[in-house]
C-alpha positions as CSV (number, residue, x, y, z in Angstrom):
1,X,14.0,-9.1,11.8
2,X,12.0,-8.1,8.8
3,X,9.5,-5.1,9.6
4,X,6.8,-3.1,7.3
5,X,5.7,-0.5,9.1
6,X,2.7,2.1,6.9
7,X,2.0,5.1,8.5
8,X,-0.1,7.9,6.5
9,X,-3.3,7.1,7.0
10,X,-6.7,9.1,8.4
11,X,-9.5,11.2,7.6
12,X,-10.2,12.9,4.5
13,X,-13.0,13.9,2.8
14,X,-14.5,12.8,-0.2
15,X,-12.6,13.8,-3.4
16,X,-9.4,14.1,-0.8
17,X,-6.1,12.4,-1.4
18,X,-3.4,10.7,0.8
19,X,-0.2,9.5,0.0
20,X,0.3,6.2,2.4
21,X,4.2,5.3,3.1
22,X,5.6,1.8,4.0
23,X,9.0,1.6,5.4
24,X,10.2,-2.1,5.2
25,X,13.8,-3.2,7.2
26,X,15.5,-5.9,8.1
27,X,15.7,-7.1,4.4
28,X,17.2,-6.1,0.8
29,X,14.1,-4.5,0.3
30,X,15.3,-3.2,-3.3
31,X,15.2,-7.0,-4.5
32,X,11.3,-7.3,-3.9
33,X,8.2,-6.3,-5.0
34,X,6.2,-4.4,-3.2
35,X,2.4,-4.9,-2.7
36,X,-0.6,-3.3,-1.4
37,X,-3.8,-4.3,0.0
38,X,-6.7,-3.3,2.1
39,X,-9.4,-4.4,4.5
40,X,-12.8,-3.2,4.8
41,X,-14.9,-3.4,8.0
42,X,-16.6,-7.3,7.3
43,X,-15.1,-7.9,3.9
44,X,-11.7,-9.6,2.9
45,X,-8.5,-8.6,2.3
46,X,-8.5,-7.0,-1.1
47,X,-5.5,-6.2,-3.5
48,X,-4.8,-2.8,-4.5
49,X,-1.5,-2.8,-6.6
50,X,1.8,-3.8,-6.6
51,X,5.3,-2.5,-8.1
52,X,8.5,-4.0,-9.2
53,X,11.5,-4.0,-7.5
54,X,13.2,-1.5,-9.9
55,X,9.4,0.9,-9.5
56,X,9.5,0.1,-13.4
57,X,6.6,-0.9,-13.5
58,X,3.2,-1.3,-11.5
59,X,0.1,-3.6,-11.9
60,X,-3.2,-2.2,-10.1
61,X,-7.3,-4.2,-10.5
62,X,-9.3,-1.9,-13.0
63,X,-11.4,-0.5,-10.1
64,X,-7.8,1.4,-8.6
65,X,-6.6,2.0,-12.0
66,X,-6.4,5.7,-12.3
67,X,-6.9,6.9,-8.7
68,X,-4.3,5.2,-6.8
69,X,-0.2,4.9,-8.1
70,X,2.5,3.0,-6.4
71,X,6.0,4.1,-6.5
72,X,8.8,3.6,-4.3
73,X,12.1,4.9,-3.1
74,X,14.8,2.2,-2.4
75,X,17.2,4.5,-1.3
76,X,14.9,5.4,1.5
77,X,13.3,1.4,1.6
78,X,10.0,3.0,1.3
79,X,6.8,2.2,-0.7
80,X,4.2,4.6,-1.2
81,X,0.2,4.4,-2.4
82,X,-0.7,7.7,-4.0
83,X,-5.0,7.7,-3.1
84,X,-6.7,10.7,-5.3
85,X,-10.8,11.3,-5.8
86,X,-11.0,9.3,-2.3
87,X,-14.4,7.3,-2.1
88,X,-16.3,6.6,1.4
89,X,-16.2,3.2,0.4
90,X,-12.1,3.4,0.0
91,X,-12.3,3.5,4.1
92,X,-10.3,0.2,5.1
93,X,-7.0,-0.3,6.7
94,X,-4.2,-0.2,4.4
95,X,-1.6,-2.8,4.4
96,X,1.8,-3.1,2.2
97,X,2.9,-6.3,2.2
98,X,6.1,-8.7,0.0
99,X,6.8,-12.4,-0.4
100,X,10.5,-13.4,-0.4
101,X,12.3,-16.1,-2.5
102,X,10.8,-18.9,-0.1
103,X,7.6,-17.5,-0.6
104,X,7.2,-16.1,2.8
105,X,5.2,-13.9,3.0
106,X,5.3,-10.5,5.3
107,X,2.5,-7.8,6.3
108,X,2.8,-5.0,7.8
109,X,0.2,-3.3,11.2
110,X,-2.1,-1.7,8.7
111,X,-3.1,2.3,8.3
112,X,-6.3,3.0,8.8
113,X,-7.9,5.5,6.5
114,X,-11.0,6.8,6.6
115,X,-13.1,8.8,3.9
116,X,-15.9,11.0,5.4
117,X,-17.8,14.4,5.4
């Protein structure tokens, strides 16, 4: 049974950092990609980044570029989002997520995290 399960999440302050962890099981989870994404209260699922299956190389939208890194651990099946110079408007739930070879794809429950004085 294939499983993502983040954990990391809660409140920081602004100009804080978290480090988010995905653990993924039940598949070779060194043959995938990895993604992230999060949700804001009333908006849409947005992407955050993704890495390779080697952690070679990582693709993030210019508005994460240079506050949030990816980088993963295959050894330990685990995906990680790096958060620095947290925002109040970086408060969503975090989700890691992959798409196999049949183009399934599988989500984890979500981390919330929260950026507030």
């Amino acid at each position: 049974q294939v499983q993502l399960v983040e954990s990391g999440g809660g409140l920081v302050q602004p100009g804080g950092s978290l480090r988010l962890s995905c653990v993924g099981s039940g598949f070779t989870f060194s043959t995938y990609a990895m993604s992230w994404y999060r949700q804001a209260p009333g908006k849409e699922r947005e992407f955050v980044g993704d890495i390779s299956s080697t952690g070679r190389s990582s693709n993030y939208p210019a508005s994460m570029q240079g506050r949030f890194t990816i980088s993963r651990d295959n050894a330990k099946n685990t995906v990680y989002l790096q958060m620095n110079s947290l925002k109040p408007e970086d408060t969503a739930v975090y989700f890691c997520k992959f798409r196999n070879f049949r183009g399934n794809e599988y989500w984890g429950q979500g981390t919330q995290v929260t950026v507030s004085s």
